[in-house]
C-alpha positions as MATLAB code, in Angstrom:
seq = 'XXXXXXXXXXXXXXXXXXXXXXXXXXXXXXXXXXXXXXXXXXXXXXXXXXXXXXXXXXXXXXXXXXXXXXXXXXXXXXXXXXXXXXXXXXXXXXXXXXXXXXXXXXXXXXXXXXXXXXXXXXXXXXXXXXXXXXXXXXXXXXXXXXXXXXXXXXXXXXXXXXXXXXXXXXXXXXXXXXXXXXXXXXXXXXXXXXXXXXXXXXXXXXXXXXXXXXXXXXXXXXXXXXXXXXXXXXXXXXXXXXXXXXXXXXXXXXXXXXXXXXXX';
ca = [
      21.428    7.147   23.106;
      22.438    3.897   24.392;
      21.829    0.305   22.328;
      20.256   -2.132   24.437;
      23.435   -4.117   24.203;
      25.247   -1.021   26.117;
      26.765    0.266   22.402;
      26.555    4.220   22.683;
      27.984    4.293   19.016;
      26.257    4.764   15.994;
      27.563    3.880   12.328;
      25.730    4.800    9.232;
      23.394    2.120    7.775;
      20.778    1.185    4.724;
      17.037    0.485    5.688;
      14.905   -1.190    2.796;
      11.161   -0.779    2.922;
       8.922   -3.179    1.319;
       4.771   -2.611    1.462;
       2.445   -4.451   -1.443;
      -0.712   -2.452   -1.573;
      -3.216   -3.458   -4.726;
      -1.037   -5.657   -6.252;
       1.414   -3.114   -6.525;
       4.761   -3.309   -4.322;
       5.913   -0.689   -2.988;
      10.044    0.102   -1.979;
      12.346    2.378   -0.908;
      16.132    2.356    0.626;
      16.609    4.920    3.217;
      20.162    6.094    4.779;
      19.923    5.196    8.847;
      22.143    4.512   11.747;
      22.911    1.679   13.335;
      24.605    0.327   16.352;
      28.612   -0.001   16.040;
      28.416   -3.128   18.604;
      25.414   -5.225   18.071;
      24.559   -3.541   14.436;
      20.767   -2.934   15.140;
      19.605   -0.645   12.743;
      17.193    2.599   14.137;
      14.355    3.443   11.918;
      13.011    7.109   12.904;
       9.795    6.710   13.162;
       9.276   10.025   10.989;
      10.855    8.114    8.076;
       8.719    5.458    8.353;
       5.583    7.846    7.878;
       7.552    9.290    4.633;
       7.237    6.276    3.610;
       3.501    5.513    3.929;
       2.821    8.966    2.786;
       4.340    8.207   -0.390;
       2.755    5.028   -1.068;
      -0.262    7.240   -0.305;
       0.785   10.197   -2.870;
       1.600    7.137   -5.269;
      -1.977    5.690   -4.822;
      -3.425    8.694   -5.247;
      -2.083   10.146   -7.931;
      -3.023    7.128  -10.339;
      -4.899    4.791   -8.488;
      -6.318    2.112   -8.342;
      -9.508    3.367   -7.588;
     -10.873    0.273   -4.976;
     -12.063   -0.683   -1.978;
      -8.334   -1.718   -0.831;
      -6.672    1.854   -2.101;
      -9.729    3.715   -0.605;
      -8.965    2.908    3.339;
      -5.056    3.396    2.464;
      -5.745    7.018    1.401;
      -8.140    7.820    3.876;
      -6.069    6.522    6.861;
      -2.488    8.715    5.283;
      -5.154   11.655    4.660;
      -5.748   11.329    8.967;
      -9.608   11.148    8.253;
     -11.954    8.792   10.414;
     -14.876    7.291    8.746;
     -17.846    9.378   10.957;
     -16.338   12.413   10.009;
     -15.794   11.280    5.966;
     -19.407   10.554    6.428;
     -20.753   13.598    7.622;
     -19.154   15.388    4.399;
     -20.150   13.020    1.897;
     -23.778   13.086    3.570;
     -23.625    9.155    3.668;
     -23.580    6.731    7.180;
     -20.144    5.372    8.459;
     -21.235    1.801    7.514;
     -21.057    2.962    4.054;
     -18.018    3.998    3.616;
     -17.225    0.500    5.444;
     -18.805   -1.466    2.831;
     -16.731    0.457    0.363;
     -13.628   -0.178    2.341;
     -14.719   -3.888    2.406;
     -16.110   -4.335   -1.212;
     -19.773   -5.039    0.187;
     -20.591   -2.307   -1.707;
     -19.479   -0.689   -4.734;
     -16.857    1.739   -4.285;
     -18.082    5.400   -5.009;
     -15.512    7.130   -7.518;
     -16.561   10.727   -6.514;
     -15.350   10.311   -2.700;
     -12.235    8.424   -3.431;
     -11.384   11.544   -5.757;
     -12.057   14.168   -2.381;
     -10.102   11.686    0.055;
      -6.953   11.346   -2.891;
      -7.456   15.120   -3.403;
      -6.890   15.543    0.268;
      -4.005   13.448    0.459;
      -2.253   15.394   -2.330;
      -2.923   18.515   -0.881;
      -0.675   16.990    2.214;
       1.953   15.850    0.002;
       2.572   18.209   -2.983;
       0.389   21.232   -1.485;
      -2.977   22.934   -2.502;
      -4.165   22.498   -6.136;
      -7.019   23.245   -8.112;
      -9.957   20.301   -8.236;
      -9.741   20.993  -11.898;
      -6.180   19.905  -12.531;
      -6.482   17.194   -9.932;
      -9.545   15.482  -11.834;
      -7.533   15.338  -15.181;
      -5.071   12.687  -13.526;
      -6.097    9.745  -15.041;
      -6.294    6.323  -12.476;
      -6.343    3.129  -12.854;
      -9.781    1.024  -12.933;
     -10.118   -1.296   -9.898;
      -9.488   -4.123  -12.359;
      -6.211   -3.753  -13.493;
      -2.463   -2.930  -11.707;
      -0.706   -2.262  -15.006;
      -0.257    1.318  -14.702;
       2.521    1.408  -11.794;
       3.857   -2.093  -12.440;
       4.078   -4.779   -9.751;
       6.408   -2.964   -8.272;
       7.402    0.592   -7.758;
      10.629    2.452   -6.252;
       9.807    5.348   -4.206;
      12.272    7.941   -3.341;
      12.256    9.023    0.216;
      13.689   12.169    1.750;
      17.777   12.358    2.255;
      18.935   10.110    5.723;
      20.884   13.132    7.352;
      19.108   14.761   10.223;
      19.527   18.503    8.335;
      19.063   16.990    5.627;
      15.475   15.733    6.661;
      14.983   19.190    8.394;
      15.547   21.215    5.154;
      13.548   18.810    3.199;
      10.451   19.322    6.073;
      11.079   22.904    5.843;
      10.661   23.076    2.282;
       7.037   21.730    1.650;
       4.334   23.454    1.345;
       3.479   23.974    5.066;
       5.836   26.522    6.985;
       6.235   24.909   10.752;
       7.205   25.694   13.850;
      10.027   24.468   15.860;
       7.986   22.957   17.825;
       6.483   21.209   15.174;
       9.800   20.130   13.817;
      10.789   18.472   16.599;
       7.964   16.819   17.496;
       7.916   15.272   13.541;
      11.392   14.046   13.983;
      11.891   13.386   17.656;
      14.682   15.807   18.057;
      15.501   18.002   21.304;
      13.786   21.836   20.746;
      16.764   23.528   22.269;
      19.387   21.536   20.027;
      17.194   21.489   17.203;
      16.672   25.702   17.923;
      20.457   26.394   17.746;
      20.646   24.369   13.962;
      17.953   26.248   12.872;
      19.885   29.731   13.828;
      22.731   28.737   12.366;
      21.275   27.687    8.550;
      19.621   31.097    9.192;
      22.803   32.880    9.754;
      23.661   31.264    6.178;
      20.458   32.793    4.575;
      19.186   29.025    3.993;
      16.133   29.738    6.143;
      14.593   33.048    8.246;
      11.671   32.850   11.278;
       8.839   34.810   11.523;
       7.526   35.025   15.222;
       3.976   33.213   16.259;
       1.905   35.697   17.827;
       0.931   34.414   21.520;
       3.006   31.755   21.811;
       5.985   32.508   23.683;
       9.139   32.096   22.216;
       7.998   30.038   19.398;
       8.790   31.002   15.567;
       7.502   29.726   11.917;
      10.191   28.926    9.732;
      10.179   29.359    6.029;
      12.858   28.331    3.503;
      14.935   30.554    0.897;
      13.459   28.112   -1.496;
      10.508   25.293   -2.042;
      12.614   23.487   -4.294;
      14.077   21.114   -1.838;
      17.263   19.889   -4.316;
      18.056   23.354   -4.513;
      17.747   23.654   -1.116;
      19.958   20.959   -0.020;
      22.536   22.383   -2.486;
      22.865   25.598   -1.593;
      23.070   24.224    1.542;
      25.821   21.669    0.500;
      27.510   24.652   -1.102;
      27.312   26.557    2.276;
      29.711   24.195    4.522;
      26.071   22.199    5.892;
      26.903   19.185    7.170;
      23.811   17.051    5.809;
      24.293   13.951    7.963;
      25.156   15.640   11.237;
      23.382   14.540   14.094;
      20.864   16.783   16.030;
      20.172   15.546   19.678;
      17.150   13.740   20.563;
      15.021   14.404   23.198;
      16.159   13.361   26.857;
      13.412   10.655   27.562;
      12.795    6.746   28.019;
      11.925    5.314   24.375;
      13.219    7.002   21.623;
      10.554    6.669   19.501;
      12.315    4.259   17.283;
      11.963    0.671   15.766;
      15.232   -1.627   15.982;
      16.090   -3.903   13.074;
      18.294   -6.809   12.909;
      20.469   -7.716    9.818;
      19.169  -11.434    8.768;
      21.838  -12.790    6.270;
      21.611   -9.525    3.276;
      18.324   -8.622    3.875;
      16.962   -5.975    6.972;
      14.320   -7.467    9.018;
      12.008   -5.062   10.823;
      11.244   -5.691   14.527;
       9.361   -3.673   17.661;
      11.108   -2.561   20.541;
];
Protein backbone atom coordinates (compact mmCIF):
# COMPACT_ATOMS: atom_id res chain seq x y z
CA UNK A 1 0.00 0.00 0.00
CA UNK A 2 1.03 3.37 -0.90
CA UNK A 3 1.44 6.48 1.87
CA UNK A 4 -0.32 9.41 0.79
CA UNK A 5 3.02 11.08 0.46
CA UNK A 6 3.87 8.34 -2.42
CA UNK A 7 6.14 6.20 0.40
CA UNK A 8 5.38 2.42 -0.53
CA UNK A 9 7.71 1.47 2.50
CA UNK A 10 6.80 0.49 5.75
CA UNK A 11 9.13 0.49 8.99
CA UNK A 12 8.09 -0.93 12.26
CA UNK A 13 6.57 1.53 14.78
CA UNK A 14 5.00 1.98 18.57
CA UNK A 15 1.25 3.12 18.86
CA UNK A 16 0.19 4.29 22.50
CA UNK A 17 -3.47 4.17 23.37
CA UNK A 18 -4.89 6.32 25.96
CA UNK A 19 -8.97 6.08 26.90
CA UNK A 20 -10.19 7.42 30.64
CA UNK A 21 -13.42 5.66 31.29
CA UNK A 22 -14.86 6.14 35.16
CA UNK A 23 -12.09 7.82 36.38
CA UNK A 24 -9.99 5.11 35.47
CA UNK A 25 -7.35 5.54 32.47
CA UNK A 26 -6.93 3.19 30.41
CA UNK A 27 -3.35 2.35 28.14
CA UNK A 28 -1.72 0.20 26.06
CA UNK A 29 1.50 0.29 23.54
CA UNK A 30 0.95 -1.70 20.49
CA UNK A 31 3.79 -2.75 17.80
CA UNK A 32 2.59 -1.00 14.20
CA UNK A 33 4.03 0.12 10.97
CA UNK A 34 4.69 3.17 9.77
CA UNK A 35 5.68 5.01 6.70
CA UNK A 36 9.63 4.99 5.91
CA UNK A 37 9.15 8.59 4.13
CA UNK A 38 6.68 10.73 5.87
CA UNK A 39 6.62 8.38 9.23
CA UNK A 40 2.73 8.19 9.53
CA UNK A 41 1.98 5.54 11.70
CA UNK A 42 -1.10 2.83 10.48
CA UNK A 43 -3.33 1.73 13.22
CA UNK A 44 -5.33 -1.54 12.00
CA UNK A 45 -8.43 -0.88 12.75
CA UNK A 46 -8.76 -4.54 14.33
CA UNK A 47 -6.24 -3.40 16.98
CA UNK A 48 -8.02 -0.60 17.81
CA UNK A 49 -11.19 -2.82 18.71
CA UNK A 50 -8.63 -5.05 20.94
CA UNK A 51 -8.28 -2.30 22.55
CA UNK A 52 -11.85 -1.24 23.45
CA UNK A 53 -12.62 -4.80 24.09
CA UNK A 54 -10.23 -4.83 26.78
CA UNK A 55 -11.17 -1.77 28.45
CA UNK A 56 -14.53 -3.56 28.19
CA UNK A 57 -13.22 -7.05 29.76
CA UNK A 58 -11.42 -4.63 32.35
CA UNK A 59 -14.78 -2.88 33.21
CA UNK A 60 -16.43 -5.80 33.47
CA UNK A 61 -14.61 -7.88 35.35
CA UNK A 62 -14.49 -5.38 38.44
CA UNK A 63 -16.49 -2.58 37.66
CA UNK A 64 -17.55 0.16 38.42
CA UNK A 65 -20.96 -0.69 38.39
CA UNK A 66 -22.57 2.97 36.89
CA UNK A 67 -24.39 4.62 34.58
CA UNK A 68 -21.00 5.62 32.63
CA UNK A 69 -19.52 1.75 32.70
CA UNK A 70 -23.07 0.46 31.82
CA UNK A 71 -23.28 2.03 28.04
CA UNK A 72 -19.37 1.10 27.66
CA UNK A 73 -20.20 -2.61 28.19
CA UNK A 74 -23.25 -2.71 26.40
CA UNK A 75 -21.90 -0.95 23.24
CA UNK A 76 -18.33 -3.67 23.30
CA UNK A 77 -21.08 -6.48 24.10
CA UNK A 78 -22.75 -5.22 20.28
CA UNK A 79 -26.23 -4.93 22.09
CA UNK A 80 -28.75 -2.01 21.15
CA UNK A 81 -30.91 -0.71 23.83
CA UNK A 82 -34.60 -2.07 22.22
CA UNK A 83 -33.28 -5.33 22.12
CA UNK A 84 -31.55 -5.12 25.98
CA UNK A 85 -35.04 -4.07 26.70
CA UNK A 86 -37.02 -6.69 25.41
CA UNK A 87 -34.86 -9.23 27.65
CA UNK A 88 -34.85 -7.38 30.73
CA UNK A 89 -38.77 -6.84 30.18
CA UNK A 90 -38.16 -3.00 30.76
CA UNK A 91 -38.75 0.10 27.89
CA UNK A 92 -35.64 1.46 25.96
CA UNK A 93 -35.99 4.82 27.81
CA UNK A 94 -35.04 2.95 30.80
CA UNK A 95 -32.15 1.64 30.16
CA UNK A 96 -31.44 5.38 28.86
CA UNK A 97 -32.01 6.85 32.13
CA UNK A 98 -29.61 4.32 33.50
CA UNK A 99 -27.09 5.14 30.87
CA UNK A 100 -27.69 8.85 31.81
CA UNK A 101 -28.01 8.61 35.69
CA UNK A 102 -31.79 9.84 35.55
CA UNK A 103 -32.41 6.84 37.06
CA UNK A 104 -30.75 4.55 39.29
CA UNK A 105 -28.66 2.09 37.68
CA UNK A 106 -30.09 -1.54 38.03
CA UNK A 107 -27.18 -3.94 39.34
CA UNK A 108 -28.90 -7.16 38.04
CA UNK A 109 -28.70 -6.03 34.18
CA UNK A 110 -25.30 -4.56 34.33
CA UNK A 111 -24.25 -8.15 35.70
CA UNK A 112 -26.12 -9.95 32.23
CA UNK A 113 -24.59 -7.15 29.84
CA UNK A 114 -20.75 -7.65 31.78
CA UNK A 115 -21.57 -11.41 31.71
CA UNK A 116 -22.05 -11.08 28.02
CA UNK A 117 -19.08 -9.20 27.40
CA UNK A 118 -16.91 -11.80 29.16
CA UNK A 119 -18.32 -14.49 27.42
CA UNK A 120 -16.81 -12.50 24.15
CA UNK A 121 -13.56 -12.04 25.69
CA UNK A 122 -12.47 -15.01 27.89
CA UNK A 123 -15.33 -17.49 26.54
CA UNK A 124 -18.49 -19.14 28.15
CA UNK A 125 -18.61 -19.40 31.98
CA UNK A 126 -20.91 -20.35 34.52
CA UNK A 127 -23.32 -17.31 36.02
CA UNK A 128 -22.22 -18.77 39.27
CA UNK A 129 -18.52 -18.09 39.05
CA UNK A 130 -19.16 -14.87 37.19
CA UNK A 131 -21.37 -13.40 40.17
CA UNK A 132 -18.54 -14.10 42.77
CA UNK A 133 -16.30 -11.33 41.00
CA UNK A 134 -16.51 -8.71 43.26
CA UNK A 135 -16.95 -4.82 41.53
CA UNK A 136 -16.50 -1.78 42.48
CA UNK A 137 -19.51 0.49 43.92
CA UNK A 138 -20.35 3.41 41.59
CA UNK A 139 -18.74 5.61 44.25
CA UNK A 140 -15.35 4.78 44.31
CA UNK A 141 -12.35 4.10 41.41
CA UNK A 142 -9.88 2.64 43.89
CA UNK A 143 -9.97 -0.82 42.82
CA UNK A 144 -8.10 -0.48 39.28
CA UNK A 145 -6.21 2.70 40.15
CA UNK A 146 -6.38 5.87 38.05
CA UNK A 147 -4.77 4.26 35.66
CA UNK A 148 -4.40 0.83 34.24
CA UNK A 149 -1.95 -0.88 31.56
CA UNK A 150 -3.64 -3.22 29.34
CA UNK A 151 -1.83 -5.73 27.34
CA UNK A 152 -2.92 -6.04 23.80
CA UNK A 153 -2.35 -8.88 21.37
CA UNK A 154 1.40 -9.23 19.70
CA UNK A 155 1.86 -6.39 16.52
CA UNK A 156 2.92 -9.12 13.88
CA UNK A 157 0.26 -9.99 11.38
CA UNK A 158 0.70 -14.06 12.35
CA UNK A 159 1.16 -13.13 15.31
CA UNK A 160 -2.39 -11.44 15.59
CA UNK A 161 -3.75 -14.41 13.46
CA UNK A 162 -2.60 -17.11 15.98
CA UNK A 163 -3.70 -15.04 18.83
CA UNK A 164 -7.48 -14.72 16.92
CA UNK A 165 -7.27 -18.30 16.30
CA UNK A 166 -6.74 -19.20 19.73
CA UNK A 167 -9.87 -17.77 21.61
CA UNK A 168 -12.59 -19.33 22.35
CA UNK A 169 -14.46 -19.00 19.00
CA UNK A 170 -13.03 -21.24 16.05
CA UNK A 171 -13.45 -18.89 12.69
CA UNK A 172 -13.44 -19.07 9.35
CA UNK A 173 -11.13 -17.64 6.88
CA UNK A 174 -13.41 -15.62 5.90
CA UNK A 175 -13.93 -14.37 9.14
CA UNK A 176 -10.26 -13.83 9.67
CA UNK A 177 -9.85 -11.69 7.07
CA UNK A 178 -12.58 -9.70 7.34
CA UNK A 179 -11.39 -9.02 11.36
CA UNK A 180 -8.03 -7.97 10.18
CA UNK A 181 -8.44 -6.59 6.70
CA UNK A 182 -6.18 -9.05 5.08
CA UNK A 183 -6.54 -10.56 1.39
CA UNK A 184 -8.50 -14.30 1.70
CA UNK A 185 -6.27 -15.83 -0.89
CA UNK A 186 -2.92 -14.54 0.83
CA UNK A 187 -4.26 -14.94 4.13
CA UNK A 188 -5.47 -18.86 2.82
CA UNK A 189 -1.89 -19.83 1.78
CA UNK A 190 -0.46 -18.67 5.66
CA UNK A 191 -2.97 -20.55 7.11
CA UNK A 192 -1.81 -23.87 5.02
CA UNK A 193 1.42 -23.41 5.76
CA UNK A 194 1.17 -23.09 9.96
CA UNK A 195 -1.00 -26.17 9.20
CA UNK A 196 1.67 -28.00 7.44
CA UNK A 197 3.64 -27.24 10.86
CA UNK A 198 0.81 -28.85 13.00
CA UNK A 199 0.22 -25.21 14.60
CA UNK A 200 -3.36 -25.25 13.32
CA UNK A 201 -5.80 -27.93 11.17
CA UNK A 202 -9.38 -26.90 9.19
CA UNK A 203 -12.39 -28.56 9.40
CA UNK A 204 -14.66 -27.90 6.26
CA UNK A 205 -18.10 -25.68 6.63
CA UNK A 206 -20.81 -27.63 5.29
CA UNK A 207 -22.56 -25.53 2.33
CA UNK A 208 -20.32 -23.02 1.95
CA UNK A 209 -18.06 -23.56 -0.80
CA UNK A 210 -14.61 -23.68 -0.24
CA UNK A 211 -14.70 -22.19 3.11
CA UNK A 212 -13.04 -23.99 6.31
CA UNK A 213 -13.15 -23.43 10.35
CA UNK A 214 -9.89 -23.30 11.78
CA UNK A 215 -8.98 -24.50 15.19
CA UNK A 216 -5.62 -24.21 16.99
CA UNK A 217 -3.21 -27.07 18.44
CA UNK A 218 -3.69 -25.09 21.56
CA UNK A 219 -6.01 -22.26 23.44
CA UNK A 220 -3.18 -21.12 25.29
CA UNK A 221 -2.14 -18.38 22.99
CA UNK A 222 1.72 -17.93 24.64
CA UNK A 223 2.10 -21.40 23.97
CA UNK A 224 0.86 -20.96 20.80
CA UNK A 225 3.02 -18.25 19.64
CA UNK A 226 5.96 -20.33 20.96
CA UNK A 227 5.64 -23.30 19.44
CA UNK A 228 5.18 -21.31 16.68
CA UNK A 229 8.40 -19.23 17.35
CA UNK A 230 10.07 -22.59 17.82
CA UNK A 231 8.75 -23.72 14.35
CA UNK A 232 10.74 -21.11 11.99
CA UNK A 233 7.14 -18.62 12.10
CA UNK A 234 7.97 -15.47 11.22
CA UNK A 235 5.64 -13.47 13.77
CA UNK A 236 5.92 -10.02 12.18
CA UNK A 237 5.66 -11.04 8.54
CA UNK A 238 3.34 -9.24 6.56
CA UNK A 239 0.14 -10.85 5.05
CA UNK A 240 -1.33 -8.83 2.04
CA UNK A 241 -4.23 -6.67 2.40
CA UNK A 242 -7.05 -6.62 0.41
CA UNK A 243 -6.80 -4.91 -3.17
CA UNK A 244 -9.28 -1.94 -2.55
CA UNK A 245 -9.51 2.01 -2.09
CA UNK A 246 -9.20 2.70 1.85
CA UNK A 247 -7.44 0.39 3.76
CA UNK A 248 -9.38 0.44 6.58
CA UNK A 249 -6.81 2.21 8.61
CA UNK A 250 -6.30 5.41 10.79
CA UNK A 251 -2.94 7.47 10.08
CA UNK A 252 -1.07 9.02 12.99
CA UNK A 253 1.44 11.67 13.05
CA UNK A 254 4.46 11.75 15.50
CA UNK A 255 3.95 15.25 17.55
CA UNK A 256 7.34 15.86 19.38
CA UNK A 257 7.51 12.06 21.67
CA UNK A 258 4.09 11.53 21.87
CA UNK A 259 1.64 9.69 18.86
CA UNK A 260 -1.24 11.76 17.96
CA UNK A 261 -4.23 9.95 16.48
CA UNK A 262 -5.87 11.40 13.33
CA UNK A 263 -8.75 10.22 10.55
CA UNK A 264 -7.98 9.63 7.14
Amino acid sequence: MTCRCGESSRAPAKHSFRRTVAGTTFTATADVESCAGCGDVYVPSSLMLAFERAVAGELARRGPISDETFRWIRKAAGVERGELAQVLGVTPETIAGWESERRPIDHAAWRLVAGMVLDGVEGPRAVRTRLKVPHRPASTNAALGSEHALELPPGGMIARVLSLLAGPIDFTDADIADSLELDLAALRAQLRELAALGLIHASPVPQSGDAERWSPSTRDPAALLRAAAAAGVELDAPIARPPRKGDGVAHARPTSSTWRATSS
